[in-house]
C-alpha atoms as an extended CHARMM CRD file, in Angstrom:
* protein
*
       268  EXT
         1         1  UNK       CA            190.4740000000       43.5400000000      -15.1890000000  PROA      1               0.0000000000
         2         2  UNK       CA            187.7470000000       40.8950000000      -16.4080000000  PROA      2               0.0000000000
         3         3  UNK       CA            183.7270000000       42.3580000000      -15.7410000000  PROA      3               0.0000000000
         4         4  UNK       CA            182.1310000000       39.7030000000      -14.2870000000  PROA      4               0.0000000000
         5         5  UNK       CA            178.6870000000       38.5570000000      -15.5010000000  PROA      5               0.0000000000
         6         6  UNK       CA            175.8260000000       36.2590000000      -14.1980000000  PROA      6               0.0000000000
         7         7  UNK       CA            174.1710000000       34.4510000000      -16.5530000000  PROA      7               0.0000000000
         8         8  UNK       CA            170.8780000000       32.3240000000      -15.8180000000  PROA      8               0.0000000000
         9         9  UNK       CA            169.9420000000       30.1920000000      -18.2460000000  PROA      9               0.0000000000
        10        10  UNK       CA            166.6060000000       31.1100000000      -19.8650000000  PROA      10              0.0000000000
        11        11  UNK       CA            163.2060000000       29.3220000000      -20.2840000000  PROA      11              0.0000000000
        12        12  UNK       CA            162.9220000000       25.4660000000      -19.6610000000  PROA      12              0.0000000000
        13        13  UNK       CA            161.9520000000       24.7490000000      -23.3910000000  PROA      13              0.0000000000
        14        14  UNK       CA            165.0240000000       26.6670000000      -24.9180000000  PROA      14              0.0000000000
        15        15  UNK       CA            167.1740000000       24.4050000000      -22.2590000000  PROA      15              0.0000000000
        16        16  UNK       CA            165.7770000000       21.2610000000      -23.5780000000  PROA      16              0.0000000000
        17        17  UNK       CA            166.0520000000       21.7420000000      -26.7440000000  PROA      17              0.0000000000
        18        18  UNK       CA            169.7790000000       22.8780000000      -25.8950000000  PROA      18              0.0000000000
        19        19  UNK       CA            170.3860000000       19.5650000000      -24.0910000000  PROA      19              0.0000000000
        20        20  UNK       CA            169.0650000000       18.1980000000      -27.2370000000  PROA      20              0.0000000000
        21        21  UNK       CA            171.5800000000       19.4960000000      -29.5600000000  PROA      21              0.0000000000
        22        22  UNK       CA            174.4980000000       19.0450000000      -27.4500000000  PROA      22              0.0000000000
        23        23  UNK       CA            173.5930000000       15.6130000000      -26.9100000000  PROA      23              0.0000000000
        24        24  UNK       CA            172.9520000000       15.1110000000      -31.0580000000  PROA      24              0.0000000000
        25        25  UNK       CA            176.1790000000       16.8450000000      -31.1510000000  PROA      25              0.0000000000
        26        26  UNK       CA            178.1520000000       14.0390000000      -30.1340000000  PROA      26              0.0000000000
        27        27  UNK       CA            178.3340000000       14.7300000000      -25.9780000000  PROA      27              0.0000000000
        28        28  UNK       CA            177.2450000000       12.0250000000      -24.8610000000  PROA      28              0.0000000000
        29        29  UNK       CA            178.8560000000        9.5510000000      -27.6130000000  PROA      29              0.0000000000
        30        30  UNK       CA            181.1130000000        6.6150000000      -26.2720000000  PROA      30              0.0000000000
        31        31  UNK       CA            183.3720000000        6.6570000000      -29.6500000000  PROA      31              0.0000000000
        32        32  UNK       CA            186.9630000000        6.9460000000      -29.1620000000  PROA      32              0.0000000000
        33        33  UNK       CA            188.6350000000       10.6920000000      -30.0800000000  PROA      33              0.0000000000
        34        34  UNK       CA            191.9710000000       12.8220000000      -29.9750000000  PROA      34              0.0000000000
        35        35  UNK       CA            192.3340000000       13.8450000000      -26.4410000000  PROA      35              0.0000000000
        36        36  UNK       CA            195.8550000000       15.0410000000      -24.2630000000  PROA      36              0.0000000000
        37        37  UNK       CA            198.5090000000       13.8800000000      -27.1300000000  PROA      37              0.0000000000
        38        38  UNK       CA            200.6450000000       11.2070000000      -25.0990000000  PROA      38              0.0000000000
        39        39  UNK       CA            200.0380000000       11.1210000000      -21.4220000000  PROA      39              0.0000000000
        40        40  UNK       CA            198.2400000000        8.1930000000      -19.4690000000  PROA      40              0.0000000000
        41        41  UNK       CA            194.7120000000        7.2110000000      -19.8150000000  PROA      41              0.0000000000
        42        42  UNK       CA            192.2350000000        7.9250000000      -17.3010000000  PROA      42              0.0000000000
        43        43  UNK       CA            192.0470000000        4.7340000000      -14.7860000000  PROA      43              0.0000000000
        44        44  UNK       CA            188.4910000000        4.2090000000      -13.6380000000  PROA      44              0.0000000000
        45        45  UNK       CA            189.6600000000        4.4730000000       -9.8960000000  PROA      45              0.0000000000
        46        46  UNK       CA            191.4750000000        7.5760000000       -9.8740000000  PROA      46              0.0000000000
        47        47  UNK       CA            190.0640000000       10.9540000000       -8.2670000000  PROA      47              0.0000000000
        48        48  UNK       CA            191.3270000000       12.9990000000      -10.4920000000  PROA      48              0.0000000000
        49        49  UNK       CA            189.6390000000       11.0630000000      -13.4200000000  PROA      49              0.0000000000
        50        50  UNK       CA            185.9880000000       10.5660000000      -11.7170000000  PROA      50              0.0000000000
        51        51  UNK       CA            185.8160000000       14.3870000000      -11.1960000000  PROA      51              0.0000000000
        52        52  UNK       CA            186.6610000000       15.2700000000      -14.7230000000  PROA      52              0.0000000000
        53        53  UNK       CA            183.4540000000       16.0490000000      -16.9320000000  PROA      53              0.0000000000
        54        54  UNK       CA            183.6680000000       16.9020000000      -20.7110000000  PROA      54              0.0000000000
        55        55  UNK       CA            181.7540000000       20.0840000000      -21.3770000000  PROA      55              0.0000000000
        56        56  UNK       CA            179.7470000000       21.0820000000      -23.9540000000  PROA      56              0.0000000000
        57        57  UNK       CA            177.8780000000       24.5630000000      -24.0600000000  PROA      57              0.0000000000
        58        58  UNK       CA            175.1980000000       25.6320000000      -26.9150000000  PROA      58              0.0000000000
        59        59  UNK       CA            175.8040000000       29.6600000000      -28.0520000000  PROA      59              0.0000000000
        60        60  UNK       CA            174.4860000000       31.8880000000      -30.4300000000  PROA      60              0.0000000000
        61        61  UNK       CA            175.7770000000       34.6460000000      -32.9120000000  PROA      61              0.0000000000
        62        62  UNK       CA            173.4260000000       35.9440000000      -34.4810000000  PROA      62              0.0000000000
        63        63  UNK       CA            171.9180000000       33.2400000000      -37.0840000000  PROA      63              0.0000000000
        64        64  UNK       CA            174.3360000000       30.5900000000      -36.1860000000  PROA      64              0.0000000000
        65        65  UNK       CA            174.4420000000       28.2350000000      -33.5560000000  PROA      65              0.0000000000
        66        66  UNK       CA            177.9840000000       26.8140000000      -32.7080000000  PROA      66              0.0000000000
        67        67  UNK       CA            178.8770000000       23.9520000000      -29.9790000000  PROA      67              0.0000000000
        68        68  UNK       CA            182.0720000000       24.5310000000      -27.4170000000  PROA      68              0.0000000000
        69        69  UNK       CA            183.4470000000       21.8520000000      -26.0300000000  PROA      69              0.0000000000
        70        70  UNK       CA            185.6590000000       22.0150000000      -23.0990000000  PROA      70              0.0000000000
        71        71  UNK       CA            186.8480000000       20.0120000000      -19.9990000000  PROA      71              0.0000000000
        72        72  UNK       CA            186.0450000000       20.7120000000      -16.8090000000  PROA      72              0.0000000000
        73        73  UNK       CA            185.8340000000       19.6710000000      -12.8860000000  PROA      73              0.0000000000
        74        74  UNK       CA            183.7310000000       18.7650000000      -10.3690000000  PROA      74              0.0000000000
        75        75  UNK       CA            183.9200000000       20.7350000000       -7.0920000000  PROA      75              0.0000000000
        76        76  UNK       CA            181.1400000000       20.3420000000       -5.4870000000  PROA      76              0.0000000000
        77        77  UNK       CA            178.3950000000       18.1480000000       -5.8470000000  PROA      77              0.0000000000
        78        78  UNK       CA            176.2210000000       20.5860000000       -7.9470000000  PROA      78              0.0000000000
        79        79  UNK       CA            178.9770000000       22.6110000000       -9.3020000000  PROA      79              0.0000000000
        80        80  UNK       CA            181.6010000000       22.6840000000      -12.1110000000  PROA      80              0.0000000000
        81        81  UNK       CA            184.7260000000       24.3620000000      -12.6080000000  PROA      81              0.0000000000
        82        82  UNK       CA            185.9250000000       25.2880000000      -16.2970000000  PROA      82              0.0000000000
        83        83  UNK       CA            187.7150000000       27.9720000000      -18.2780000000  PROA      83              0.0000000000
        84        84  UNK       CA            185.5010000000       31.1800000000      -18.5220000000  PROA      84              0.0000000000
        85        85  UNK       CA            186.3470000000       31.2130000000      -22.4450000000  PROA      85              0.0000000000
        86        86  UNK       CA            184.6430000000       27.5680000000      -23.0170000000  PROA      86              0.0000000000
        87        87  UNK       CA            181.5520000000       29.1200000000      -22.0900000000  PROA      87              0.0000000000
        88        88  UNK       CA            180.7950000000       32.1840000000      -24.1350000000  PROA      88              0.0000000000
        89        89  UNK       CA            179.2130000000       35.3090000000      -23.2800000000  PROA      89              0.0000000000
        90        90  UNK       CA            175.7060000000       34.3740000000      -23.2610000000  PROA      90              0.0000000000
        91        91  UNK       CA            175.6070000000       30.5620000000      -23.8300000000  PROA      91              0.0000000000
        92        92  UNK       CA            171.8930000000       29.1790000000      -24.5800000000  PROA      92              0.0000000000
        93        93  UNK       CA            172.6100000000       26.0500000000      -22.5910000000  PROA      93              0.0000000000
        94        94  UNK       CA            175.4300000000       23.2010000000      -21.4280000000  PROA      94              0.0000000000
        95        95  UNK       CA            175.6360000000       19.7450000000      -20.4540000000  PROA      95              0.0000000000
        96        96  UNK       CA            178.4030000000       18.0010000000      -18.8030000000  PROA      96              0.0000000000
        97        97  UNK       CA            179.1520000000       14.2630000000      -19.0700000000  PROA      97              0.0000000000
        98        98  UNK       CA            181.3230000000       12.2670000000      -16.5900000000  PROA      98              0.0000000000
        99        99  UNK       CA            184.0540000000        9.3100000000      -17.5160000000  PROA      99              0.0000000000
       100       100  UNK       CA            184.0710000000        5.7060000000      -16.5730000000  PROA      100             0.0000000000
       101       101  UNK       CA            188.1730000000        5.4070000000      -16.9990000000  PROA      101             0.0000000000
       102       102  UNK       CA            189.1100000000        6.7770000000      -20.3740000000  PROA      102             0.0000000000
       103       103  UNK       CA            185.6450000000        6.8610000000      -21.5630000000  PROA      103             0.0000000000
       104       104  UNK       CA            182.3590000000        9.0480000000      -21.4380000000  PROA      104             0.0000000000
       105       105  UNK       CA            179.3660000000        7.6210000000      -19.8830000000  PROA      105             0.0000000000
       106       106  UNK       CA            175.8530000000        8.8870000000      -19.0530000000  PROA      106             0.0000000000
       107       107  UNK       CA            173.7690000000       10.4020000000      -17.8870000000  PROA      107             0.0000000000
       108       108  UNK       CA            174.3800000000       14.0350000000      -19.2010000000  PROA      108             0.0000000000
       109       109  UNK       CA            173.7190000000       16.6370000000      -16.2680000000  PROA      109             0.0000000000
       110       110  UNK       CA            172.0900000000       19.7960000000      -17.7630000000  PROA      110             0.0000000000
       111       111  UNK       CA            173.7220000000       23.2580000000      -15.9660000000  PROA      111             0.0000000000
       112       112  UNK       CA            171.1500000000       25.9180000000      -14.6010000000  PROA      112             0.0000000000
       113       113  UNK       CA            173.0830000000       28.4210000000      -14.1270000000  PROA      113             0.0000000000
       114       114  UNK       CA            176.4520000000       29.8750000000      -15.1280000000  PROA      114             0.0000000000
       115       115  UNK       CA            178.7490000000       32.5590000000      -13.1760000000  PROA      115             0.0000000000
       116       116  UNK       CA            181.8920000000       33.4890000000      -15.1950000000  PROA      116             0.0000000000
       117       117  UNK       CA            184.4930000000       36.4200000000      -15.4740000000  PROA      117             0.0000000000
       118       118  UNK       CA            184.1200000000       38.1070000000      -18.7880000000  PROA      118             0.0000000000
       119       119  UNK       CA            187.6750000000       37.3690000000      -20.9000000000  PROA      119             0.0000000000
       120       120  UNK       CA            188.0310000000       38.6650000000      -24.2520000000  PROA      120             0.0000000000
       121       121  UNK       CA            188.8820000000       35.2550000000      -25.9210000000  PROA      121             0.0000000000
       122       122  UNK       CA            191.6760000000       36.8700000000      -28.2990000000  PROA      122             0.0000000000
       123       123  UNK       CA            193.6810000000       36.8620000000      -25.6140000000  PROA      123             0.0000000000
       124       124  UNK       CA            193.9130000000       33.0120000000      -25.1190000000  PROA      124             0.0000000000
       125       125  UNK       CA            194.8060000000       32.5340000000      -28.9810000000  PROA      125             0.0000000000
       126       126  UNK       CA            197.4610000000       30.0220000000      -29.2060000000  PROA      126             0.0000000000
       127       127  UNK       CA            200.8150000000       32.0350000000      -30.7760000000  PROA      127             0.0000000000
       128       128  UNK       CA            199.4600000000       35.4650000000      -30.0310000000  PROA      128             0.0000000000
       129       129  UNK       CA            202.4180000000       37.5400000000      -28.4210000000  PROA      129             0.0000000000
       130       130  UNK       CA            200.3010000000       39.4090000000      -27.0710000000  PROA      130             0.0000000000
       131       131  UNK       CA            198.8470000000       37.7980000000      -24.3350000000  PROA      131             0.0000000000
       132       132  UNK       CA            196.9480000000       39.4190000000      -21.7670000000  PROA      132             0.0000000000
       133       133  UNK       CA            198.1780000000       37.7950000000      -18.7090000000  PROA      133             0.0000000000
       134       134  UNK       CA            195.8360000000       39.4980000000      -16.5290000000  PROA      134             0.0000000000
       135       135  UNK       CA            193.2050000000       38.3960000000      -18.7810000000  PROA      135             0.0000000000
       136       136  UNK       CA            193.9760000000       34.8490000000      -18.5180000000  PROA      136             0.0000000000
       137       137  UNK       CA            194.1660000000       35.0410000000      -14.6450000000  PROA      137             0.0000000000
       138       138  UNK       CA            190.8540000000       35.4620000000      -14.7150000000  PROA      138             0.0000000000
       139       139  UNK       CA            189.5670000000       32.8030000000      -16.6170000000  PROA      139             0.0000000000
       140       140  UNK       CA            187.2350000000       30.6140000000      -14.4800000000  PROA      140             0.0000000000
       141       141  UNK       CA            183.8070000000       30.1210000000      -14.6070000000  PROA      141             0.0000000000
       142       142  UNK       CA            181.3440000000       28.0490000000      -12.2490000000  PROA      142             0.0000000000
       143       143  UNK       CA            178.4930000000       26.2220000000      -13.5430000000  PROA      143             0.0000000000
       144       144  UNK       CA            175.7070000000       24.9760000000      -11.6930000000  PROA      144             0.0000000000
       145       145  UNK       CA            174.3180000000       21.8320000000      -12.3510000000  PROA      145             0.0000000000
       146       146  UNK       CA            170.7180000000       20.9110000000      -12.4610000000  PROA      146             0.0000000000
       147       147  UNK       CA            170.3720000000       17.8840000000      -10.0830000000  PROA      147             0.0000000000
       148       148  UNK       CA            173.3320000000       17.0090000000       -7.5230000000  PROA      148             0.0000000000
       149       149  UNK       CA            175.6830000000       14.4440000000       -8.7220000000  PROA      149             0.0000000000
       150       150  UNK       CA            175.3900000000       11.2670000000       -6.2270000000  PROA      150             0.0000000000
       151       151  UNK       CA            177.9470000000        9.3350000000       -7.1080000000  PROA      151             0.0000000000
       152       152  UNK       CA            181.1540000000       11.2720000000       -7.6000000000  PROA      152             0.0000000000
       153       153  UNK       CA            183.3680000000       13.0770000000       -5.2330000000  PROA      153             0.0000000000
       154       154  UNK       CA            184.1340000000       16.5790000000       -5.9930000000  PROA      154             0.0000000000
       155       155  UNK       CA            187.6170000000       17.7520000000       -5.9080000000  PROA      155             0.0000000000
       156       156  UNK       CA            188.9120000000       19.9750000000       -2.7770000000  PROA      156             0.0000000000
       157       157  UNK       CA            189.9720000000       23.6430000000       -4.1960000000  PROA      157             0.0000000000
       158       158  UNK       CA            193.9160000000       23.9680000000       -2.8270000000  PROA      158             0.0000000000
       159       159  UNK       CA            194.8950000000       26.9700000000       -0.6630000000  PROA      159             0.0000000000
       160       160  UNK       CA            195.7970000000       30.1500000000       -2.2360000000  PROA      160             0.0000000000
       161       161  UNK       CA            199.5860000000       29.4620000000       -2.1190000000  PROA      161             0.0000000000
       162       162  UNK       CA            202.5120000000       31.6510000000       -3.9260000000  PROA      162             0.0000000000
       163       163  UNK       CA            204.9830000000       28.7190000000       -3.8120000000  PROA      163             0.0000000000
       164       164  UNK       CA            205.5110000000       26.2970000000       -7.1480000000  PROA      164             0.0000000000
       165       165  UNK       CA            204.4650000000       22.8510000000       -6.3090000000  PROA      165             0.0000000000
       166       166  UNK       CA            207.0880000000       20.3650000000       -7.4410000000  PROA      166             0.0000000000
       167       167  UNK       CA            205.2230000000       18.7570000000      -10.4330000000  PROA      167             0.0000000000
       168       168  UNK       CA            201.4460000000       19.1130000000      -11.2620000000  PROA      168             0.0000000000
       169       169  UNK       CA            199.0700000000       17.0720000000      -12.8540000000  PROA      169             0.0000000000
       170       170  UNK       CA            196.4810000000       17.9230000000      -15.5980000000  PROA      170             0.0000000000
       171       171  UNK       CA            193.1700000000       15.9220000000      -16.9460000000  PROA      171             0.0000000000
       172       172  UNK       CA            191.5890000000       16.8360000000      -20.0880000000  PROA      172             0.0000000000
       173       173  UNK       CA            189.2580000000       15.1210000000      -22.7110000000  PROA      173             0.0000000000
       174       174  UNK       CA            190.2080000000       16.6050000000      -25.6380000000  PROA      174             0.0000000000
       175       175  UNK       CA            188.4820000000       16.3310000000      -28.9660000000  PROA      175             0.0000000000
       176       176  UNK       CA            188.2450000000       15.1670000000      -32.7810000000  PROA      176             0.0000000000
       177       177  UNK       CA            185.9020000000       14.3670000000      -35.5090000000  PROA      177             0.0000000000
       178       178  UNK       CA            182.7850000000       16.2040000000      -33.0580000000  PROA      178             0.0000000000
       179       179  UNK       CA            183.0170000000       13.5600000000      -30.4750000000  PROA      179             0.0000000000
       180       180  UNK       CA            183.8430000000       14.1680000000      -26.4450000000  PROA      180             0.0000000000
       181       181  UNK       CA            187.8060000000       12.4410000000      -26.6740000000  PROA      181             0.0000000000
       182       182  UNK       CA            189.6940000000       10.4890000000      -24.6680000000  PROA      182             0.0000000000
       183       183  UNK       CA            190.1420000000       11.2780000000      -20.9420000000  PROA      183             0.0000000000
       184       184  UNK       CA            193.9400000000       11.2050000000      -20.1040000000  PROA      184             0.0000000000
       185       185  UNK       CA            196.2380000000       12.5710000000      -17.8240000000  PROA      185             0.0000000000
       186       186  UNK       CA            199.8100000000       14.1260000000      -18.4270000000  PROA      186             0.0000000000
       187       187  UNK       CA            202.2220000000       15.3110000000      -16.2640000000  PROA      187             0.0000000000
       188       188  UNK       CA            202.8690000000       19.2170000000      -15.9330000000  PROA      188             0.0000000000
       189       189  UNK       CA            206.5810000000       20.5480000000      -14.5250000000  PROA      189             0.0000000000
       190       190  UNK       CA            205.8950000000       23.6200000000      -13.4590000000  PROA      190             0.0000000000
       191       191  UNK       CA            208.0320000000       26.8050000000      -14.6430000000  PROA      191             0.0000000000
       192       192  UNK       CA            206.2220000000       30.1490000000      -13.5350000000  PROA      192             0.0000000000
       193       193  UNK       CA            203.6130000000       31.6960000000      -11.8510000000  PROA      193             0.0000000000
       194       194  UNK       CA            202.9220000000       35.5170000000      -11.8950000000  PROA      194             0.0000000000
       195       195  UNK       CA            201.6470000000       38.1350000000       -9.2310000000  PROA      195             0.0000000000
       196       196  UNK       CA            198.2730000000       37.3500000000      -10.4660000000  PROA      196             0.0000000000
       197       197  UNK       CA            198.6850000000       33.5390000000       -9.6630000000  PROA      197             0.0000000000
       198       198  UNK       CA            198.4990000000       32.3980000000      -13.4260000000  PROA      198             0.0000000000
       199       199  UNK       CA            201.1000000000       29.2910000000      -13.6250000000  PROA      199             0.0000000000
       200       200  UNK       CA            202.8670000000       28.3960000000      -16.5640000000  PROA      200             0.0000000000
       201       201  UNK       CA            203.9130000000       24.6170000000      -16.8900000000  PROA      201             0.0000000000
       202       202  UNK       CA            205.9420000000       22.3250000000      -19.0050000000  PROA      202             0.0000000000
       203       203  UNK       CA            204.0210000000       18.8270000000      -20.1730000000  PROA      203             0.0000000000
       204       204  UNK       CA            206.1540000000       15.7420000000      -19.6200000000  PROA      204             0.0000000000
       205       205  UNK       CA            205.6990000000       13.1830000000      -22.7720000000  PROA      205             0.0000000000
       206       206  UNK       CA            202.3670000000       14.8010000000      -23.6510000000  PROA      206             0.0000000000
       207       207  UNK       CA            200.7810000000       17.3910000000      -25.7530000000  PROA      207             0.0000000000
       208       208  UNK       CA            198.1020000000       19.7140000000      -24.5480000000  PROA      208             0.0000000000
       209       209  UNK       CA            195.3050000000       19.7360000000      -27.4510000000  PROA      209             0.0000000000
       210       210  UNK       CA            192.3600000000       21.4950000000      -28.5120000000  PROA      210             0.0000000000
       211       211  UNK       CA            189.2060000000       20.3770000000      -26.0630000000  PROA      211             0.0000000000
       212       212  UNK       CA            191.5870000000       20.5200000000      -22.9370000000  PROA      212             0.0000000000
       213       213  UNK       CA            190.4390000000       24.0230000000      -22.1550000000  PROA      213             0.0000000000
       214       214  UNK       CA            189.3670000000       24.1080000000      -18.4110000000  PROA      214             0.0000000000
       215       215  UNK       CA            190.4610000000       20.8780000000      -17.3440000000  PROA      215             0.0000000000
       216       216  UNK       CA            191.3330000000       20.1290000000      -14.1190000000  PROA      216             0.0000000000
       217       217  UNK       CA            194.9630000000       20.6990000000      -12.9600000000  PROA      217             0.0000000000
       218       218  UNK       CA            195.8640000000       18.9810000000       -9.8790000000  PROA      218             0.0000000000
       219       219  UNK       CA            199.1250000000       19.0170000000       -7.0300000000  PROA      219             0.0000000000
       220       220  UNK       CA            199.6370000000       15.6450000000       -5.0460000000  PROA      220             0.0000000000
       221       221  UNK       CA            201.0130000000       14.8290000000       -2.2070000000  PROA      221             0.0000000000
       222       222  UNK       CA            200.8280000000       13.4220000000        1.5310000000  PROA      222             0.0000000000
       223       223  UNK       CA            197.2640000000       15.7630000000        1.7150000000  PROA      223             0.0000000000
       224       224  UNK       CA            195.8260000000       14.1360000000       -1.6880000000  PROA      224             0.0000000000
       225       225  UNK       CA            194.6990000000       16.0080000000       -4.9080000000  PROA      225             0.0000000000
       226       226  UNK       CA            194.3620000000       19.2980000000       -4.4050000000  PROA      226             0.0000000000
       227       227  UNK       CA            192.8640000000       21.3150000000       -7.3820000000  PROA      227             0.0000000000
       228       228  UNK       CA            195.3750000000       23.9940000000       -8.1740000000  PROA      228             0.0000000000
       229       229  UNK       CA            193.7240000000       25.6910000000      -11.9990000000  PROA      229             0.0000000000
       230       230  UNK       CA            192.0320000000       24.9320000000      -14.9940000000  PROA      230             0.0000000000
       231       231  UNK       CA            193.8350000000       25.0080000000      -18.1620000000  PROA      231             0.0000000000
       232       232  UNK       CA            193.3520000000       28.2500000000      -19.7230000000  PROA      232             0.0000000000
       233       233  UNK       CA            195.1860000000       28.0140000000      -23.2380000000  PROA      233             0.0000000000
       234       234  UNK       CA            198.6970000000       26.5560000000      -24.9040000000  PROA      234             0.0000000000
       235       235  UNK       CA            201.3180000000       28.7690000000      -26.2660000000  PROA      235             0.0000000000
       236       236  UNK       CA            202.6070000000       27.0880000000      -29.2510000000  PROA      236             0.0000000000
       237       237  UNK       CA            203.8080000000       27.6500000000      -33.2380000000  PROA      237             0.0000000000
       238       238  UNK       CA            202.1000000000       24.8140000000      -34.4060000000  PROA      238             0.0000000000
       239       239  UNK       CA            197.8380000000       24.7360000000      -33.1680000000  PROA      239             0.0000000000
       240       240  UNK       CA            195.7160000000       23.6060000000      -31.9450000000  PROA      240             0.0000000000
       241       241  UNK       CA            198.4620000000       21.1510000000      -29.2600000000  PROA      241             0.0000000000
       242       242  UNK       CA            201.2800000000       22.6200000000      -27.7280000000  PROA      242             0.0000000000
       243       243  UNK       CA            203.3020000000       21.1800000000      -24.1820000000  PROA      243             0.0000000000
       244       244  UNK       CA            203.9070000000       25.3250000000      -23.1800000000  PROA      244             0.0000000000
       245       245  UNK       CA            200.1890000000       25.3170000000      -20.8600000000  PROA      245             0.0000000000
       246       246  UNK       CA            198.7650000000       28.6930000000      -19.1770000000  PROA      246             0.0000000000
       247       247  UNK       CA            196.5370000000       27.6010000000      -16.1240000000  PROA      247             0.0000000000
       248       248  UNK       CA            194.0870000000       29.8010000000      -14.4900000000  PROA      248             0.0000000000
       249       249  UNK       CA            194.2700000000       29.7720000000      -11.1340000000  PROA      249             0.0000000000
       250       250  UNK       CA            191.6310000000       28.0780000000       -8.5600000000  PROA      250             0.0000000000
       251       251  UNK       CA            192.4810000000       28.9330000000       -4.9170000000  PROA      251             0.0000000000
       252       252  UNK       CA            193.3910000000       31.9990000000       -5.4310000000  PROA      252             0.0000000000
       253       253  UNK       CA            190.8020000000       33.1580000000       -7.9320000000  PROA      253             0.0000000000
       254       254  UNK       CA            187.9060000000       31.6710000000       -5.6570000000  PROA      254             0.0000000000
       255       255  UNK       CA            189.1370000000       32.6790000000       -2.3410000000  PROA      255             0.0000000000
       256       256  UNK       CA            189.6000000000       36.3060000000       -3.6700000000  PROA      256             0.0000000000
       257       257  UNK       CA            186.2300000000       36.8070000000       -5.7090000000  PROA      257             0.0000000000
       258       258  UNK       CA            183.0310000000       38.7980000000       -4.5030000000  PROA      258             0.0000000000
       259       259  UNK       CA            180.9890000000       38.5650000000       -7.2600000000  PROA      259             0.0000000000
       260       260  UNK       CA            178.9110000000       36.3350000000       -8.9530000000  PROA      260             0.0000000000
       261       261  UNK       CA            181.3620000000       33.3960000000       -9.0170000000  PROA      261             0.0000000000
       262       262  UNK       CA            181.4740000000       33.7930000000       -4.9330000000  PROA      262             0.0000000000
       263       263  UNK       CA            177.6040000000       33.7840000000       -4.9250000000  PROA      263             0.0000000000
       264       264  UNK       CA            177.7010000000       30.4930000000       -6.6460000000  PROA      264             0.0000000000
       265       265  UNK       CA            180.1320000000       29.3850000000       -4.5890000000  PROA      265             0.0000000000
       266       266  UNK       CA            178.6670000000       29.7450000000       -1.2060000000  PROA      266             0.0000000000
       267       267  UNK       CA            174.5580000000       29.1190000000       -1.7850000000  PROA      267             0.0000000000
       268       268  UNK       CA            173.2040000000       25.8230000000       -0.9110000000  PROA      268             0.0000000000
């Protein structure tokens, strides 16, 4: 079973100059990249779309500094909902930046705080037979953000359900050349789901591509978007974009947890 581990981010200076590089990085850049292969782009009026934040988190091993970047969700008005594996295991900062349509715009909202499950990231490698299912179950992470976001609605976490949903729907931003990508949305028939309530889906016309990790994956319906996972990693011969996608669960996963994700969850 994944440890779980809090971690706070450090001293105001090292966070600004973490904001700094992420934003040099390319974060907060409005030029057009490689995002969900296929699929739909991201109309400015859609829920799903004005919830979805590309994610970019600052780490260190020993003398090098490397940049992640991820998708993710808003669920709350201070807090974001990603893969646990985008973050690292002791990131030095993140930023998230939120999409007008297909497209990033500012400002970049600096994260405080991050509560994740520790998951050994060899076991989301696209093509490994090995996958540790369990693993991947747990591979959600919470970040809290700085200052509230006023303008955006968070999306509602679904219900803890066993039942397949029909179809789902996934968001992700995906990446190329060092720049946040295109936000798009793809369609997701959905195949599996295990004991542990990780899903496995089909994508319909789309591929799933490097960058995706954590993005939002939605059901519809008469009750409206529901958040069901985050995109946790593709199974595929041919990386980094595969149509084969593992998603994390949400409901479940929250509902269940005790730890430092549920602490984030329920202060104020």
């Amino acid at each position: 079973m994944g440890r779980m581990t809090c971690i706070v981010a450090a001293a105001a200076r090292r966070l600004a100059v973490a904001r700094s590089l992420l934003i040099a990085g390319g974060l907060a850049a409005s030029l057009p990249a490689q995002a969900i292969e296929g699929g739909v782009p991201a109309s400015a009026r859609d829920a799903l779309a004005r919830a979805t934040v590309a994610l970019g988190t600052l780490n260190q091993s020993g003398d090098n500094i490397q940049i992640t970047r991820c998708s993710g969700v808003l669920i709350r008005r201070d807090l974001v909902l990603t893969a646990a594996h985008c973050v690292g295991e002791s990131p030095l900062g993140a930023v998230v930046v939120f999409y007008r349509g297909s497209k990033p715009v500012g400002p970049a909202y600096r994260a405080a705080a991050v509560s994740r499950f520790a998951v050994a990231r060899d076991g989301a490698e696209a093509g490994d037979l090995g996958i540790n299912l369990t693993a991947l179950s747990l591979d959600i992470a919470v970040l809290r953000l700085a200052a509230p976001v006023r303008d955006r609605a968070p999306l509602p976490v679904g219900r803890a359900v066993r039942r397949l949903p029909g179809h789902l729907l996934i968001a992700g931003v995906g990446l190329s050349g060092g720049a946040p990508g295109t936000l798009k949305t793809a369609r997701l028939t959905p195949l599996a789901v295990t004991e542990s309530g990780l899903t496995f889906a089909r994508a319909e016309g789309a591929l799933v591509c490097l960058g995706d990790s954590g993005g939002p994956v939605v059901t519809g319906g008469g009750g409206g978007v529901r958040l069901w996972g985050v995109a946790s990693a593709v199974i595929t011969s041919t990386p980094p974009c595969g149509s084969l996608v593992v998603i994390a669960p949400a409901g479940r996963r929250l509902s269940a947890e005790r730890g430092p994700v549920r602490a984030a969850l329920l202060r104020r």
